[in-house]
FIFI-42638 format. One record per residue (C-alpha): residue in one letter; x, y, z. Coordinates in Angstrom, 2 decimals, always signed. Example, Ala and Ser with C-alpha at 12.3 -4.5 7.8 and 13.67 -1.06 7.14 Angstrom:
BEGIN
A, +12.30, -4.50, +7.80 .
S, +13.67, -1.06, +7.14 .
# end
This chain:
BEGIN
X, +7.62, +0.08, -19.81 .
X, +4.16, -0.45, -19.40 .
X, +1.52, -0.13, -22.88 .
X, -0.83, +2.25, -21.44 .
X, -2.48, +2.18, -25.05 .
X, -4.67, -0.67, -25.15 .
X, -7.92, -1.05, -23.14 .
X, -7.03, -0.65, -19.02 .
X, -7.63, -4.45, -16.90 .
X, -9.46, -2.27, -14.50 .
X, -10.96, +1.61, -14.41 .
X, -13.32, +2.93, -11.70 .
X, -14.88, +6.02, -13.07 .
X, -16.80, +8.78, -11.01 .
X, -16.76, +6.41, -7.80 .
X, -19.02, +7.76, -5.21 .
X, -19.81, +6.25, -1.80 .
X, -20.78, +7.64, +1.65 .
X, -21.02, +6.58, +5.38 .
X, -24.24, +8.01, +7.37 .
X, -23.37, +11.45, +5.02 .
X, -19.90, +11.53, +4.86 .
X, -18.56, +11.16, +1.22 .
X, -15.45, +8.66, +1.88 .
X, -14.81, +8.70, -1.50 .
X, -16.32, +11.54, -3.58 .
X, -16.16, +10.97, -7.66 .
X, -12.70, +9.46, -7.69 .
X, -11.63, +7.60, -11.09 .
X, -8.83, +5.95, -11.52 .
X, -7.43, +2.77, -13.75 .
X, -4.89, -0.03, -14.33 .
X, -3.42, -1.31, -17.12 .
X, -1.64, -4.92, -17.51 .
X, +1.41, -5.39, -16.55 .
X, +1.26, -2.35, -13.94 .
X, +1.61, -1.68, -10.59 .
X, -0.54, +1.19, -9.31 .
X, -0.05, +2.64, -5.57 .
X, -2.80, +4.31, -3.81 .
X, -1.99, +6.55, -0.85 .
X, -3.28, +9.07, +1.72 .
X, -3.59, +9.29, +5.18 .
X, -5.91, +7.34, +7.17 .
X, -8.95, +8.31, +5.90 .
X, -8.06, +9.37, +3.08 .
X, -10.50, +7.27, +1.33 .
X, -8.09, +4.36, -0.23 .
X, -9.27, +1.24, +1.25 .
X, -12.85, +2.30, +0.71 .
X, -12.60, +3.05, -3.16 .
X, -10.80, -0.45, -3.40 .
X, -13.38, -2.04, -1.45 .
X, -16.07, -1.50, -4.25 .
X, -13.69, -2.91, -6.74 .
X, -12.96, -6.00, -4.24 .
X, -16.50, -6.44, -3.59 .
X, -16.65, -5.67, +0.41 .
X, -18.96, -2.12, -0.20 .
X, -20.78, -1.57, -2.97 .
X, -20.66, +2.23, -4.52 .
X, -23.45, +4.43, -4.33 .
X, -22.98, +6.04, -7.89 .
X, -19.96, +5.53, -10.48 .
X, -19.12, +2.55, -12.62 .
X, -16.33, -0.27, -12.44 .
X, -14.94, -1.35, -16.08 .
X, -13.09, -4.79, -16.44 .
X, -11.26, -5.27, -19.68 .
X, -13.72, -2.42, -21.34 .
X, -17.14, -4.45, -20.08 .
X, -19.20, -2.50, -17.37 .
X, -18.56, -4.70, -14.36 .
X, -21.46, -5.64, -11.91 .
X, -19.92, -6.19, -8.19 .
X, -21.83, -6.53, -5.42 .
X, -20.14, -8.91, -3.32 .
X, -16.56, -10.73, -3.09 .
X, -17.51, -13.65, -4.94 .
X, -18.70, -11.32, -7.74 .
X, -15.05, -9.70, -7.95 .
X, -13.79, -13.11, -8.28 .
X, -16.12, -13.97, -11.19 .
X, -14.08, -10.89, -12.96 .
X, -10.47, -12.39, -11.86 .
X, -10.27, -9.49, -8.93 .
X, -8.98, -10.74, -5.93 .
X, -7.38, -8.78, -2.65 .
X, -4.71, -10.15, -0.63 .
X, -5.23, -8.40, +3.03 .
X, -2.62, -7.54, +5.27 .
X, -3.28, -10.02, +7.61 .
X, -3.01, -12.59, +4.50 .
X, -5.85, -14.95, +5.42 .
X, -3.76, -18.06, +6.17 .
X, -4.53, -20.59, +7.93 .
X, -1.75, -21.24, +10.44 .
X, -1.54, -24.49, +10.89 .
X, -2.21, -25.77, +7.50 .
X, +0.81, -26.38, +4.87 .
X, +1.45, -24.17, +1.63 .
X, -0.51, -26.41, -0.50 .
X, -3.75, -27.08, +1.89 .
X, -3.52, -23.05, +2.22 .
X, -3.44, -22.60, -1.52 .
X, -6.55, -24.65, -1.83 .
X, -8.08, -23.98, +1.07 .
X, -12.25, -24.85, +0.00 .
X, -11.04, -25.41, -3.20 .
X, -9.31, -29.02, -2.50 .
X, -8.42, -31.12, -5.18 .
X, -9.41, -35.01, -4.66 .
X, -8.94, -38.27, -5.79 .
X, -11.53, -40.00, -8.63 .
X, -12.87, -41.81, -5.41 .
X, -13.51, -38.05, -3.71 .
X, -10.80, -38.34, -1.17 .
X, -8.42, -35.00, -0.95 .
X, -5.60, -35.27, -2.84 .
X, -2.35, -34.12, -1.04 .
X, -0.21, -35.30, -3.62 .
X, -1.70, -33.62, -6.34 .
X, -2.21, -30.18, -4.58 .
X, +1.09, -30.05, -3.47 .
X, +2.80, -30.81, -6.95 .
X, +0.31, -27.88, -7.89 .
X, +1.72, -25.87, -5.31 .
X, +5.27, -26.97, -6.02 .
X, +4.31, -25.67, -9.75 .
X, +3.68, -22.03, -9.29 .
X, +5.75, -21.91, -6.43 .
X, +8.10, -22.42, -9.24 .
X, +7.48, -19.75, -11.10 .
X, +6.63, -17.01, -8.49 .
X, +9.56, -17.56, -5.61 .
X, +12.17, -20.24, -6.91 .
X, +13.60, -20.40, -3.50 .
X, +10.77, -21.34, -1.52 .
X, +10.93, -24.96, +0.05 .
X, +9.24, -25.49, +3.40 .
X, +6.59, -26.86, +1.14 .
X, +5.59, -29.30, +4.43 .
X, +6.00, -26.40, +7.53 .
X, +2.62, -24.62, +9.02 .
X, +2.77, -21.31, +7.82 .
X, +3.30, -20.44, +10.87 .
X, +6.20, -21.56, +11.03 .
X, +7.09, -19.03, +7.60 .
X, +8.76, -15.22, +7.58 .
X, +6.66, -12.39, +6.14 .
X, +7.79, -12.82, +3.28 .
X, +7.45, -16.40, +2.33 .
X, +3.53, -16.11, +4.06 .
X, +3.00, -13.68, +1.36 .
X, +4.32, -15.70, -1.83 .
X, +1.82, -18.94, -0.36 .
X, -0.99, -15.62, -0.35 .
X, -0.02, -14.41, -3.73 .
X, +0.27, -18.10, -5.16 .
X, -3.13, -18.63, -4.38 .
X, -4.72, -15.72, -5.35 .
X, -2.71, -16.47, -9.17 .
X, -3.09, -20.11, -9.22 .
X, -7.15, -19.01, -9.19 .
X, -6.53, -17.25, -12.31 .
X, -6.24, -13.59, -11.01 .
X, -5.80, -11.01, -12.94 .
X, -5.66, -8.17, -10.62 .
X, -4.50, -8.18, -7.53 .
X, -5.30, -5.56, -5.01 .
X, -2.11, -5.51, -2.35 .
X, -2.77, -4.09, +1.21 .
X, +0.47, -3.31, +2.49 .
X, +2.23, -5.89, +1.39 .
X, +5.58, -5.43, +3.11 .
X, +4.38, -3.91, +6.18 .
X, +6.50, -5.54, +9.46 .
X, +9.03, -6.81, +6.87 .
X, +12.46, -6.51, +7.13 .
X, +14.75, -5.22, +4.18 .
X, +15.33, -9.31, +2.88 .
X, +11.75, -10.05, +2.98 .
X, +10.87, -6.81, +1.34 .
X, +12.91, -7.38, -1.58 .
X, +11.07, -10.98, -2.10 .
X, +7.94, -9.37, -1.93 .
X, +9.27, -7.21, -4.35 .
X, +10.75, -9.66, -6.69 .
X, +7.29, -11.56, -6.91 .
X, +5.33, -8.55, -7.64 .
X, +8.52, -7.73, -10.68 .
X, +7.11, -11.21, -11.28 .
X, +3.82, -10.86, -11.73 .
X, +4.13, -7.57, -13.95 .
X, +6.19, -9.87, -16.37 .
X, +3.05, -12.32, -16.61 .
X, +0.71, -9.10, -17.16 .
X, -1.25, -9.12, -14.00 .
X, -1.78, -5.55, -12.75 .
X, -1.95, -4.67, -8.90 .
X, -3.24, -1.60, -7.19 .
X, -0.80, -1.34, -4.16 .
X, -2.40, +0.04, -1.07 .
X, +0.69, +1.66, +1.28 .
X, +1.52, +4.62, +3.26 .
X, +5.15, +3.76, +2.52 .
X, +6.56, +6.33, -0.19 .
X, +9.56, +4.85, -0.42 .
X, +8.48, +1.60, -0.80 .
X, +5.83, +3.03, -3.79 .
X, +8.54, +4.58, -5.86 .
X, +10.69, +1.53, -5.60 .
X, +7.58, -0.79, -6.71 .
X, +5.01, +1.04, -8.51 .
X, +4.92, +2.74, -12.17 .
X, +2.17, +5.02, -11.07 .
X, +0.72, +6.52, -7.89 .
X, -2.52, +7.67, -7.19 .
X, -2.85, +10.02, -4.14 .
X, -6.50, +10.56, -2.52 .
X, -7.27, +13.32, +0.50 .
X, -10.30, +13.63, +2.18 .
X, -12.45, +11.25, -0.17 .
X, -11.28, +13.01, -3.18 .
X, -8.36, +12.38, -5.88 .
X, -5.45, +14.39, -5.84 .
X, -4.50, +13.35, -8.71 .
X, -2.24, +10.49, -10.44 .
X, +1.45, +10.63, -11.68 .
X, +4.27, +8.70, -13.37 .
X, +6.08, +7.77, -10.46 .
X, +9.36, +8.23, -12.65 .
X, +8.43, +12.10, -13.16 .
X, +8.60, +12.67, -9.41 .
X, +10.19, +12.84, -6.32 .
X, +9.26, +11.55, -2.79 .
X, +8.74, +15.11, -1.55 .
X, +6.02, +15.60, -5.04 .
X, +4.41, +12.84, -3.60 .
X, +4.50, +13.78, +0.17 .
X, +3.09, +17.50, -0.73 .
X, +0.16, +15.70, -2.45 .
X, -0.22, +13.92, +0.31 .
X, +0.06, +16.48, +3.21 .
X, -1.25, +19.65, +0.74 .
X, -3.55, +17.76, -1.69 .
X, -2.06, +19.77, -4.39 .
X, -0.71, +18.35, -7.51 .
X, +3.43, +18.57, -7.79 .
X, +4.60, +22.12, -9.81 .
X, +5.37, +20.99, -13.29 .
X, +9.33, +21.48, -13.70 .
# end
């Protein structure tokens, strides 16, 4: 059960931003606590990626205000959302294909040798670490990622993004093009990063997939917020109505 009584990781309050006049998101708040997994849907459009954008640091908001751990956060870029322990694993993970786990885990950020050399060993005993402790089973420590399913692509993603300290993770469709095996590892890691209280605002247009992984869900239409719910209040069809109708589910 997630402690929704302390101060949230993250809360976006009154977020405003527009596109030559068109509001794409219109005075949407919203917030994450630690430990919590937070879905954002809508259709295309809808406004979702945009709002997350300001928190990952690719737009910056025309009015509103982005709170990290209670402290009014200043992002303006994606190094900025960094600085505040933010960081965004894309659908298209940002791996480099011919490079091993470890060498993508520190990709820029190589560890070397007292003499400045880059040190293999050392980065791959790193990787081998919290490997460890996010996906037990992985082992093609020396394959390309190329050569790696879905699902073990995203652990090397998520490892990096945790081994940098994150402390929220914003998740683009994580098990999009998965099949059912590879879901349920990307599953397992996020049920694995809850436990070490890192919160993650899930981007999906997968119900099913939101009420099997997230505690709440936050549904936007048209640049505006339908509204957020306990995802363990309602149904798939709640959620599709706010989707399709923009309306809030009837109370039972």
């Amino acid at each position: 059960m997630v402690d929704r009584s302390g101060t949230p990781l993250v809360e976006l309050r009154d977020i405003s931003i527009a596109f030559g006049g068109v509001k794409a998101v219109d005075h949407v708040s919203v917030d994450l606590y630690p430990g919590e997994v937070v879905g954002l849907l809508g259709h295309n459009g809808a406004g979702k990626s945009t709002l997350i954008k300001c928190l990952s640091g690719a737009y910056k908001q025309d009015s509103g205000e982005i709170f990290v751990n209670g402290e009014r956060a200043e992002i303006n870029n994606p190094r900025d959302a960094r600085r505040y322990n933010i960081e965004t694993i894309y659908q298209t993970l940002a791996l480099a294909d011919n490079l091993d786990a470890a060498s993508n885990l520190f990709l820029g950020r190589e560890l070397t040798t007292p003499l400045g050399f880059v040190d293999d060993a050392a980065m791959e005993a790193e990787t081998r670490r919290i490997m460890g402790r996010l996906n037990p089973n992985f082992r093609k420590f020396g394959a390309p990622v190329a050569a790696l399913s879905g699902g073990q692509r995203q652990s090397v993603a998520i490892s990096r993004a945790v081994y940098f300290n994150a402390r929220i993770l914003i998740m683009d469709e994580p098990t999009a093009a998965l099949g059912v095996q590879e879901t349920k590892m990307v599953s397992d890691l996020i049920q694995e990063l809850k436990r070490q209280g890192i919160g993650i605002f899930l981007i999906d247009h997968d119900i099913h997939q939101v009420m099997a992984m997230c505690d709440r869900a936050s549904v936007m239409k048209n640049g505006e917020l339908v509204g957020t719910v306990n995802v363990a209040n309602v149904t798939e069809d709640d959620i599709l109505g706010m989707i399709i109708l923009g309306k809030m589910p009837q109370a039972a």
